[in-house]
MOPAC internal coordinates of N, CA, C and O (Angstrom, degrees):
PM7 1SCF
backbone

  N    0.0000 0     0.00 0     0.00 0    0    0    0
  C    1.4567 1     0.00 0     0.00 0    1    0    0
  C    1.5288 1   108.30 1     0.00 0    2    1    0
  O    1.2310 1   120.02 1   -36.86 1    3    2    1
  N    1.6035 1   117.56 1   143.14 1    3    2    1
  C    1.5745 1   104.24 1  -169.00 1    5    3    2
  C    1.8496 1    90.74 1   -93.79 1    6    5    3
  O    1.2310 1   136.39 1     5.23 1    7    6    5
  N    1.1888 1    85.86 1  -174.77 1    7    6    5
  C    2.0748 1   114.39 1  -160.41 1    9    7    6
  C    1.7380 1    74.87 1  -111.16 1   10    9    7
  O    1.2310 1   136.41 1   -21.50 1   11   10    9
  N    1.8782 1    85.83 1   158.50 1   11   10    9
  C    0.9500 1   105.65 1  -163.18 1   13   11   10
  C    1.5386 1    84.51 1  -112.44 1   14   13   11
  O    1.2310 1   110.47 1   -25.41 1   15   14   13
  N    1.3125 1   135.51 1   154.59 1   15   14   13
  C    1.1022 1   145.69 1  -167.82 1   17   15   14
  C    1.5374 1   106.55 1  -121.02 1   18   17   15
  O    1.2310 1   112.05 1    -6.94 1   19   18   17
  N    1.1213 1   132.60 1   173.06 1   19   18   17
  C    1.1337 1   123.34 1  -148.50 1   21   19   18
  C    1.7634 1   101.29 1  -137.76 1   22   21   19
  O    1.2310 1   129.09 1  -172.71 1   23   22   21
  N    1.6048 1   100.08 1     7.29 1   23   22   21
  C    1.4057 1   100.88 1   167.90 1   25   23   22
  C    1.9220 1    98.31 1  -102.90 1   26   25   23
  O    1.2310 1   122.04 1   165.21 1   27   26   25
  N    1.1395 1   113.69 1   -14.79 1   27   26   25
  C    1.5688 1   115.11 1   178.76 1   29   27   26
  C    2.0555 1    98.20 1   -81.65 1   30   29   27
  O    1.2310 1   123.46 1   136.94 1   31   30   29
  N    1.2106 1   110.97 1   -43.06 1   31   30   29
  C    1.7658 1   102.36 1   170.41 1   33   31   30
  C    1.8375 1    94.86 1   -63.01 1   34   33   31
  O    1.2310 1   112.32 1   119.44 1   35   34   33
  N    1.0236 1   132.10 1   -60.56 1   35   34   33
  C    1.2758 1    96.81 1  -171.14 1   37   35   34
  C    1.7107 1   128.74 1   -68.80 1   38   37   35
  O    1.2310 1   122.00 1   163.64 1   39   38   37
  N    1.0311 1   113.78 1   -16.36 1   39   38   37
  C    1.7776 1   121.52 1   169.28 1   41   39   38
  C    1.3579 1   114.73 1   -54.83 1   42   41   39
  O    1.2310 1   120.21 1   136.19 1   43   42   41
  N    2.0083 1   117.20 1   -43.81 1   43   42   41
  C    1.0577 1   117.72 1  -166.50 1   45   43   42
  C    1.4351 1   104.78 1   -82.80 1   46   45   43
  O    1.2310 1   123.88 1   147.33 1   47   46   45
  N    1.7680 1   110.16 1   -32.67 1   47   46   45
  C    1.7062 1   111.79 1   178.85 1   49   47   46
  C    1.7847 1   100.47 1   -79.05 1   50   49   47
  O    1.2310 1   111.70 1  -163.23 1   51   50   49
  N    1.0682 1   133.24 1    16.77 1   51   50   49
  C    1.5412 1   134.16 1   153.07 1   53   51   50
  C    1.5651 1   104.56 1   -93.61 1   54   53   51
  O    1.2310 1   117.47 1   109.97 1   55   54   53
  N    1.2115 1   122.42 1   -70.03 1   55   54   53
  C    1.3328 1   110.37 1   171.91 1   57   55   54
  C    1.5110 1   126.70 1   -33.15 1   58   57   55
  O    1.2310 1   122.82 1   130.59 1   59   58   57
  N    1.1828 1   112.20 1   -49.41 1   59   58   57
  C    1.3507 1   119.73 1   176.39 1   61   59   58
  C    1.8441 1   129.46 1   -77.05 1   62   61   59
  O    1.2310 1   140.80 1   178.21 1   63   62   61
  N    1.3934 1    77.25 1    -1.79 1   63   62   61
  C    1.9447 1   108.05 1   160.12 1   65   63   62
  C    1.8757 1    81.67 1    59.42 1   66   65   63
  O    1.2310 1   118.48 1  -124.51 1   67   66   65
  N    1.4254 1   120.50 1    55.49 1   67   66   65
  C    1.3646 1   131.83 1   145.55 1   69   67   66
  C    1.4875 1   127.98 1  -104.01 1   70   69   67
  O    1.2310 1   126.40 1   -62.57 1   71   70   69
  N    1.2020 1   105.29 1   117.43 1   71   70   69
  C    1.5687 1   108.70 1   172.12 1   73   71   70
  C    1.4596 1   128.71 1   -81.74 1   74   73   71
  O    1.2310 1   118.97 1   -76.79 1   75   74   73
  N    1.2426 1   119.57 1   103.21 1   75   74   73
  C    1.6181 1   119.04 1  -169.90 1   77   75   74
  C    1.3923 1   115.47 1  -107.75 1   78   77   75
  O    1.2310 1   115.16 1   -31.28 1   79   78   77
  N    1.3958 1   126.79 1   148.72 1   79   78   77
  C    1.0382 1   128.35 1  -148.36 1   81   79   78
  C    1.7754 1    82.95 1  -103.31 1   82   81   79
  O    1.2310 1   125.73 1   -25.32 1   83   82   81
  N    1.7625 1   106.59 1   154.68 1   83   82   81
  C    1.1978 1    91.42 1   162.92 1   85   83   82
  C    1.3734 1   145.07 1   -90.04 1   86   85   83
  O    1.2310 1   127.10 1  -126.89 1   87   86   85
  N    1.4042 1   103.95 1    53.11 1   87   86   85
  C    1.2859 1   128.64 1   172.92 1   89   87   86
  C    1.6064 1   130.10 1  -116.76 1   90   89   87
  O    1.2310 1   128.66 1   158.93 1   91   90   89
  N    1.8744 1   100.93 1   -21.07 1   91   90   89
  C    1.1861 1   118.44 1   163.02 1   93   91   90
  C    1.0681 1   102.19 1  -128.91 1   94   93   91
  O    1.2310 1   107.30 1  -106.29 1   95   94   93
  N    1.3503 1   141.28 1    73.71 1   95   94   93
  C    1.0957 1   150.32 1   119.30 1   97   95   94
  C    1.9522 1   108.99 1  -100.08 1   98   97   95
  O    1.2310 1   122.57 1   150.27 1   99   98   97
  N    1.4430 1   112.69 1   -29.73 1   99   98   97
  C    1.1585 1   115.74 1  -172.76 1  101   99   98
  C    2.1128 1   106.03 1   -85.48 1  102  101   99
  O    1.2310 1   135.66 1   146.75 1  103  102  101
  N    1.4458 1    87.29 1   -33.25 1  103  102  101
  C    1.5812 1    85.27 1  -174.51 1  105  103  102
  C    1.8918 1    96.85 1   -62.10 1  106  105  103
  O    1.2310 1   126.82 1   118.69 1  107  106  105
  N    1.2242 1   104.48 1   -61.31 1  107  106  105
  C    1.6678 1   122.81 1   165.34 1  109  107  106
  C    1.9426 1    97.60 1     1.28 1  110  109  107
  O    1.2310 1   135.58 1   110.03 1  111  110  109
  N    1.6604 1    87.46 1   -69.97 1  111  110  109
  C    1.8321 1    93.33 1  -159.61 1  113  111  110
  C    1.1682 1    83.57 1   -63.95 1  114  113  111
  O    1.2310 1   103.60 1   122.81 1  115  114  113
  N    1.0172 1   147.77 1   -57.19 1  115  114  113
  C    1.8007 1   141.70 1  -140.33 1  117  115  114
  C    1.4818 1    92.12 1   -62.95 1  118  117  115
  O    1.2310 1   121.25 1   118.16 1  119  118  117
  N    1.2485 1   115.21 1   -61.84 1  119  118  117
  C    1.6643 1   113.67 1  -168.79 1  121  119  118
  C    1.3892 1   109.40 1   -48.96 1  122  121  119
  O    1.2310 1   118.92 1   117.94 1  123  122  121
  N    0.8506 1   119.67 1   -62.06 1  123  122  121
  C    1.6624 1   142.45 1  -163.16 1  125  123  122
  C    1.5017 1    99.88 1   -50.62 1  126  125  123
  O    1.2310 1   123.36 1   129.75 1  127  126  125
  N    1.6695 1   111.16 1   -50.25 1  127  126  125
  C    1.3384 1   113.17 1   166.56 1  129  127  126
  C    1.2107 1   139.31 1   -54.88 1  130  129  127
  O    1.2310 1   127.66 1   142.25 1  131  130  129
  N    1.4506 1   102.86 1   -37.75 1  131  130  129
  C    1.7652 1   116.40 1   178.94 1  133  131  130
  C    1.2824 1    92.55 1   -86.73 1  134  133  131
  O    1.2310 1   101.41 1   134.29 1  135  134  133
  N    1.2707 1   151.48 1   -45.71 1  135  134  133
  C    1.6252 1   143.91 1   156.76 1  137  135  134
  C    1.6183 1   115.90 1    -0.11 1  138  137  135
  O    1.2310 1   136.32 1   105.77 1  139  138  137
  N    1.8737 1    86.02 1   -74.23 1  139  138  137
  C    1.7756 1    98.31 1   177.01 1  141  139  138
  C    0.9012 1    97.35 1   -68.69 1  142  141  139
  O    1.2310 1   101.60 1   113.06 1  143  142  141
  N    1.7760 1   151.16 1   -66.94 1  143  142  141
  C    1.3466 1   135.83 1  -140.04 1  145  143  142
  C    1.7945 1    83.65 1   -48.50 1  146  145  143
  O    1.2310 1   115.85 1   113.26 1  147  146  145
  N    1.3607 1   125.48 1   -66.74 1  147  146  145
  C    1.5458 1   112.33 1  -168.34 1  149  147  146
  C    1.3939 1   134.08 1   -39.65 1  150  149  147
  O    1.2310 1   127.46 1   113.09 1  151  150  149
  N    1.3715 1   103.25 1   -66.91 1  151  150  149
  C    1.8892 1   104.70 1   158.85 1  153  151  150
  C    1.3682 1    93.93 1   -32.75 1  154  153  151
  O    1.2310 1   101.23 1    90.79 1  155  154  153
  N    1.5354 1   151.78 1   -89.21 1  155  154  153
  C    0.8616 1   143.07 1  -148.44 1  157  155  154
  C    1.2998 1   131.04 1   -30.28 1  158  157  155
  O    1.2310 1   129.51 1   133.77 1  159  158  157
  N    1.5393 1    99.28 1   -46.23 1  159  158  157
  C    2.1066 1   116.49 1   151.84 1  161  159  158
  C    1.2705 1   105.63 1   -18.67 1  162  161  159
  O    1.2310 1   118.92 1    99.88 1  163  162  161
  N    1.1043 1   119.67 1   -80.12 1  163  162  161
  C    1.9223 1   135.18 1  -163.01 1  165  163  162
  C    1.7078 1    98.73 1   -50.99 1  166  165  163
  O    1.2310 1   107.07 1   171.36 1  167  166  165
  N    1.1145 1   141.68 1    -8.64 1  167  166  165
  C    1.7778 1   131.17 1   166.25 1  169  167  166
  C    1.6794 1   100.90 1   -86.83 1  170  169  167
  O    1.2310 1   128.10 1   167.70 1  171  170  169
  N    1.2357 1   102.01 1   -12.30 1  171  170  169
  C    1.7777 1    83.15 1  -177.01 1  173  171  170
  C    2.1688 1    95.47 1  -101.62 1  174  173  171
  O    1.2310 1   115.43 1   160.24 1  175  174  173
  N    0.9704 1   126.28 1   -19.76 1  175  174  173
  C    1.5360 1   112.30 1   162.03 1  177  175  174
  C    1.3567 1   123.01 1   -54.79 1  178  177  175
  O    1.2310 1   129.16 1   -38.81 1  179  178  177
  N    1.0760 1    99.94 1   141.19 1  179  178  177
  C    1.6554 1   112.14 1  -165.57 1  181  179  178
  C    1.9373 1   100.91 1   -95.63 1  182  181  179
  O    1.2310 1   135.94 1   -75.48 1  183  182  181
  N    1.5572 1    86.74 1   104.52 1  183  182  181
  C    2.0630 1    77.02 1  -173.93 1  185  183  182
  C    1.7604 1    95.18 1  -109.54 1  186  185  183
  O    1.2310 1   125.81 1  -159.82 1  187  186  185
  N    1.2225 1   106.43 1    20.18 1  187  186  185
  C    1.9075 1   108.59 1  -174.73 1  189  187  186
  C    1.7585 1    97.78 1   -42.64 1  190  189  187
  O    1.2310 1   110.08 1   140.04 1  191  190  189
  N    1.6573 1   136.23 1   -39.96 1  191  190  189
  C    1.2973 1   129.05 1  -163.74 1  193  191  190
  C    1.5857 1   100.09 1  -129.29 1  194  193  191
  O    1.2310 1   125.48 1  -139.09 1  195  194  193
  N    1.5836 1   107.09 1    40.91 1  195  194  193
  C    1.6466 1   102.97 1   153.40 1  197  195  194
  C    1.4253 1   103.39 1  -111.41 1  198  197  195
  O    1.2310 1   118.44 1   -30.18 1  199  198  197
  N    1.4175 1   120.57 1   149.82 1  199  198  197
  C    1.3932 1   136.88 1  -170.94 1  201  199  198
  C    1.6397 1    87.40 1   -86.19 1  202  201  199
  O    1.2310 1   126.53 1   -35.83 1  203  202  201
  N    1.7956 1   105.06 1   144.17 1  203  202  201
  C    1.6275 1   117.52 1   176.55 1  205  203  202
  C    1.8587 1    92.98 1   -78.88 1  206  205  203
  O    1.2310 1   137.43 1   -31.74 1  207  206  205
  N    0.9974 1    83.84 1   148.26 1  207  206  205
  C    1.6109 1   116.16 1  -173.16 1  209  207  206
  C    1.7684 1   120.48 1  -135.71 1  210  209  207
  O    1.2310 1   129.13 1   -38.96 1  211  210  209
  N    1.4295 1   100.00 1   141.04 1  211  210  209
  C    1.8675 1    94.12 1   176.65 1  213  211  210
  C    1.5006 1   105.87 1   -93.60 1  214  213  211
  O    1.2310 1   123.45 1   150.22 1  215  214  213
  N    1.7752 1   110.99 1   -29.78 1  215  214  213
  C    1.3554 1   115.30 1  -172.02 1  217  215  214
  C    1.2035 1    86.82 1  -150.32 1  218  217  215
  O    1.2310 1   138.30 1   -16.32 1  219  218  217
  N    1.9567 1    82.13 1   163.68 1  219  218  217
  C    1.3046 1   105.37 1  -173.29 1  221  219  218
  C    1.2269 1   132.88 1   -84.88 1  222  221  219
  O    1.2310 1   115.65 1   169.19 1  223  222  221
  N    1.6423 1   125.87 1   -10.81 1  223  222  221
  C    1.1938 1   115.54 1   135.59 1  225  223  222
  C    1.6959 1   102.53 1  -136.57 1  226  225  223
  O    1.2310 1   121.68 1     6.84 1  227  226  225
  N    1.3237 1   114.39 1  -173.16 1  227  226  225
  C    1.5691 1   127.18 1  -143.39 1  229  227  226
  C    1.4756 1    99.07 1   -68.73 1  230  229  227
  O    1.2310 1   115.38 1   -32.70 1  231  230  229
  N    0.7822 1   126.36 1   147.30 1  231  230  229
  C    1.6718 1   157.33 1   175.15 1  233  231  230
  C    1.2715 1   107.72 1   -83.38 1  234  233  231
  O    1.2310 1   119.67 1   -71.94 1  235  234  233
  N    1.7003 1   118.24 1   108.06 1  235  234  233
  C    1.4158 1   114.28 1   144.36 1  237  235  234
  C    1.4673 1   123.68 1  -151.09 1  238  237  235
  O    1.2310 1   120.96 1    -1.17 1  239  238  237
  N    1.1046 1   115.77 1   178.83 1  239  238  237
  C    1.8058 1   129.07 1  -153.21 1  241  239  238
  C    2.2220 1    81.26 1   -65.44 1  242  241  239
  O    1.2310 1   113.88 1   -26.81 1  243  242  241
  N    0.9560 1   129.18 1   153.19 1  243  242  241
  C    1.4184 1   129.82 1  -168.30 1  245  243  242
  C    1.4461 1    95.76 1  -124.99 1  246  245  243
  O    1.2310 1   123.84 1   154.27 1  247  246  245
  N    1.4540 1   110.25 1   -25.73 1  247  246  245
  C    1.6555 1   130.38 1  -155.42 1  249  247  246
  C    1.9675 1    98.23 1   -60.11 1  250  249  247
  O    1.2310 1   125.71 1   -21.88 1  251  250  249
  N    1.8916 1   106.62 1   158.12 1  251  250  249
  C    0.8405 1    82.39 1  -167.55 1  253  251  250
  C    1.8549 1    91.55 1  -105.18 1  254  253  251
  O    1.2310 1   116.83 1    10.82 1  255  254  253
  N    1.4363 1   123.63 1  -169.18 1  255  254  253
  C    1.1275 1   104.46 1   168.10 1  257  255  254
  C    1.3378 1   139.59 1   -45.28 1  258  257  255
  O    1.2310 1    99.79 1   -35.75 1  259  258  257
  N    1.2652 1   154.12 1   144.25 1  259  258  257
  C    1.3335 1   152.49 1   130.96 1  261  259  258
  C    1.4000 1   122.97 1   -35.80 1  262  261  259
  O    1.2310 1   125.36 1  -103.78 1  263  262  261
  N    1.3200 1   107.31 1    76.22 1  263  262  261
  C    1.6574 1   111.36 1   174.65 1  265  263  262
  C    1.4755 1   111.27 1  -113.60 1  266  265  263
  O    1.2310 1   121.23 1   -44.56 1  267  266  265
  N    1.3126 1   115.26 1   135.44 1  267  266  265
  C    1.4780 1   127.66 1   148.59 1  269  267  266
  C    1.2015 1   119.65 1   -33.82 1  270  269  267
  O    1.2310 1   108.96 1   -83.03 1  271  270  269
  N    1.2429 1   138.27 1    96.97 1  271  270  269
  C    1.2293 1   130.73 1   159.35 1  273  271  270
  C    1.7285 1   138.24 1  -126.23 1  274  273  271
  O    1.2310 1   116.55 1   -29.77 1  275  274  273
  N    1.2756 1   124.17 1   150.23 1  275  274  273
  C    1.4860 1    84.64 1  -168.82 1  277  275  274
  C    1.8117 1   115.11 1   -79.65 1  278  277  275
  O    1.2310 1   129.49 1    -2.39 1  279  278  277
  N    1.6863 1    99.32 1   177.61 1  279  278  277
  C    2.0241 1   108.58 1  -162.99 1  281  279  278
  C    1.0615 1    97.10 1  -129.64 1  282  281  279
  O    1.2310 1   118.74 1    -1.98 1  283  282  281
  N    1.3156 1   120.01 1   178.02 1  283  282  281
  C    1.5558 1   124.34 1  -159.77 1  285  283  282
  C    2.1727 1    90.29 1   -76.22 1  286  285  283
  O    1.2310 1   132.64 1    -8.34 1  287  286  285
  N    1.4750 1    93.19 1   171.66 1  287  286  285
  C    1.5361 1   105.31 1  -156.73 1  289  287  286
  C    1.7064 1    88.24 1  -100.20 1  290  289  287
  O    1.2310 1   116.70 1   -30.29 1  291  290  289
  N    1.4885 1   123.89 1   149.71 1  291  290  289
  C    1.3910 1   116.87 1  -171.53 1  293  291  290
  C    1.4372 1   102.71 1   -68.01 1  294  293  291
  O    1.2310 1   101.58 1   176.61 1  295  294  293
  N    1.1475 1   151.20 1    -3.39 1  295  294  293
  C    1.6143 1   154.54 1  -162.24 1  297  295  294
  C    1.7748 1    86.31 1   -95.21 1  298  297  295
  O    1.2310 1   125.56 1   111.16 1  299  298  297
  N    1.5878 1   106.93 1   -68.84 1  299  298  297
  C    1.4168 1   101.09 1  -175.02 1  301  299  298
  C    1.5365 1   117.77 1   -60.90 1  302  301  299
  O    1.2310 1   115.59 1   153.82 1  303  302  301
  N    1.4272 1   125.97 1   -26.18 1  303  302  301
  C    1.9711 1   104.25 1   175.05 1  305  303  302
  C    1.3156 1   100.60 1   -79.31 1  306  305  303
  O    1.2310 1   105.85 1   154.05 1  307  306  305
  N    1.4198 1   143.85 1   -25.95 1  307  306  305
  C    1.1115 1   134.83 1  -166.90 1  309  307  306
  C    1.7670 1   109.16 1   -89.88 1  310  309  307
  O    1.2310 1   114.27 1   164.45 1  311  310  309
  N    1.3986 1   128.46 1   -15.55 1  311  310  309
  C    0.9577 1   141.70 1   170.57 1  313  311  310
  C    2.1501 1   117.84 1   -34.51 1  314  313  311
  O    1.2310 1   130.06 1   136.39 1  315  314  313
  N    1.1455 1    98.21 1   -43.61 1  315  314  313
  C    1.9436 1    95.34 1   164.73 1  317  315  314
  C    1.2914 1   118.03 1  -107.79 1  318  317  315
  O    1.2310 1   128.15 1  -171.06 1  319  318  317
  N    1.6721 1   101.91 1     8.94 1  319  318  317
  C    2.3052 1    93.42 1  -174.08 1  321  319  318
  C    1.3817 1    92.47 1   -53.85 1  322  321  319
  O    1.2310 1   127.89 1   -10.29 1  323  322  321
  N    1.1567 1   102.42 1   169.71 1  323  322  321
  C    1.7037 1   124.48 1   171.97 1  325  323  322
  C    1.3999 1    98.86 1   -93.73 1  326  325  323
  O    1.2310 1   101.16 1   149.30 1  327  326  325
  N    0.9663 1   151.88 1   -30.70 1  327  326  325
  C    1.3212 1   161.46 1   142.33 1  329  327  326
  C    1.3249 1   147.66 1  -112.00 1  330  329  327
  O    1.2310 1   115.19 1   -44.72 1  331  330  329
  N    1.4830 1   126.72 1   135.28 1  331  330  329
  C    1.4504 1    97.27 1  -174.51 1  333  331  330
  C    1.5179 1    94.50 1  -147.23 1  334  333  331
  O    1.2310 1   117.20 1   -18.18 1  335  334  333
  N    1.4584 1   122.93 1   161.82 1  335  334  333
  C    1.6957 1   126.31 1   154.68 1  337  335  334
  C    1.3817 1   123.55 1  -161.90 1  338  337  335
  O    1.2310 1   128.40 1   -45.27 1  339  338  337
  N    1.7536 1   101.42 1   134.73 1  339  338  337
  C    1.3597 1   104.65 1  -145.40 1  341  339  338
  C    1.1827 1   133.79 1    73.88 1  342  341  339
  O    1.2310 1   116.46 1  -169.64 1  343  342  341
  N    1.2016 1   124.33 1    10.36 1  343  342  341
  C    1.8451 1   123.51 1  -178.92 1  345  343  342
  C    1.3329 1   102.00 1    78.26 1  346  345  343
  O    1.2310 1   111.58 1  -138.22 1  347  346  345
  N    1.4118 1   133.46 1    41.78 1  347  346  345
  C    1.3235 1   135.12 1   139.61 1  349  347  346
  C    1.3505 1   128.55 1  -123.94 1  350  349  347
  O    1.2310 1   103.73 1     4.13 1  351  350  349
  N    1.2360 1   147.55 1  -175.87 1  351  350  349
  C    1.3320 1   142.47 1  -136.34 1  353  351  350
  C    2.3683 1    74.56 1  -120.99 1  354  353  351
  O    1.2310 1   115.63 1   -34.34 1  355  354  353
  N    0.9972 1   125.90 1   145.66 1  355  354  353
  C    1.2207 1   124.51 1   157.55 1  357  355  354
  C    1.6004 1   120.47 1  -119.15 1  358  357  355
  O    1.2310 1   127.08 1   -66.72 1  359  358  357
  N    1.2634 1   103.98 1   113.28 1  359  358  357
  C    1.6327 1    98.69 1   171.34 1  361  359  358
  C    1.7345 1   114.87 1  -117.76 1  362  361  359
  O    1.2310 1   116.72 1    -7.28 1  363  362  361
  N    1.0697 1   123.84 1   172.72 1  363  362  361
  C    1.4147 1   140.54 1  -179.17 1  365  363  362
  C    1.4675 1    96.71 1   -51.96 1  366  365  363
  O    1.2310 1   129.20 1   -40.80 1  367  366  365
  N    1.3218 1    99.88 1   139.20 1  367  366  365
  C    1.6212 1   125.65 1  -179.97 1  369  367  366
  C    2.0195 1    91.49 1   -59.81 1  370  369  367
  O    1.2310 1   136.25 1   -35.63 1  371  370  369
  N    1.4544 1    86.15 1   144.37 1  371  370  369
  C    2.2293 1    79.91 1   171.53 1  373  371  370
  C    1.6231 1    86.08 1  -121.34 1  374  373  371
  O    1.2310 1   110.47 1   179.82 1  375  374  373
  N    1.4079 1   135.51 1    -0.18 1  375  374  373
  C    1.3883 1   116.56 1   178.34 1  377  375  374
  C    0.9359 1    83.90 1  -141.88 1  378  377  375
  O    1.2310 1   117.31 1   -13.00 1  379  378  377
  N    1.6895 1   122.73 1   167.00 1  379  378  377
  C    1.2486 1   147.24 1  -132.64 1  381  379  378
  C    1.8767 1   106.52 1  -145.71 1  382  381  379
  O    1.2310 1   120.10 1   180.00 1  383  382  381

């Protein structure tokens, strides 16, 4: 895996309109490096008899049913607005 160089941490902290001192630009590379050296771990595990996977464990709908039921009555949500007219909640104009 290649090293990250420490003129590419400063290109990306220019792009990202970050100013790094040159003291964390160097810690920057160090991290970034020992980062990958880690990912790097995971090519030496042997996954020849793990099944490919999208997630890590099984996927399903969580949702609860779709039932009809009855909801609060428009008298009761409107019951503490600070204002209301016509059976809606009224707030201050935001455009003009």
């Amino acid at each position: 895996m290649n090293k990250i160089s420490k003129q590419e941490v400063e290109h990306v902290a220019k792009l990202a309109r970050l100013h790094l001192t040159e003291e964390e630009a160097e810690r920057y590379t160090r991290d970034l490096n020992d980062i990958l050296k880690f990912a790097a771990q995971l090519d030496e595990v042997d996954t020849s008899n793990v099944k490919p996977t999208s997630h890590a464990f099984d996927v399903r709908n969580v949702m609860r049913e779709d039932v009809n039921r009855p909801s609060v009555s428009n008298e009761e949500a409107l019951k503490n607005a600070p204002d209301q007219e016509e059976g809606q909640f009224k707030v201050p104009a935001v455009f003009e």
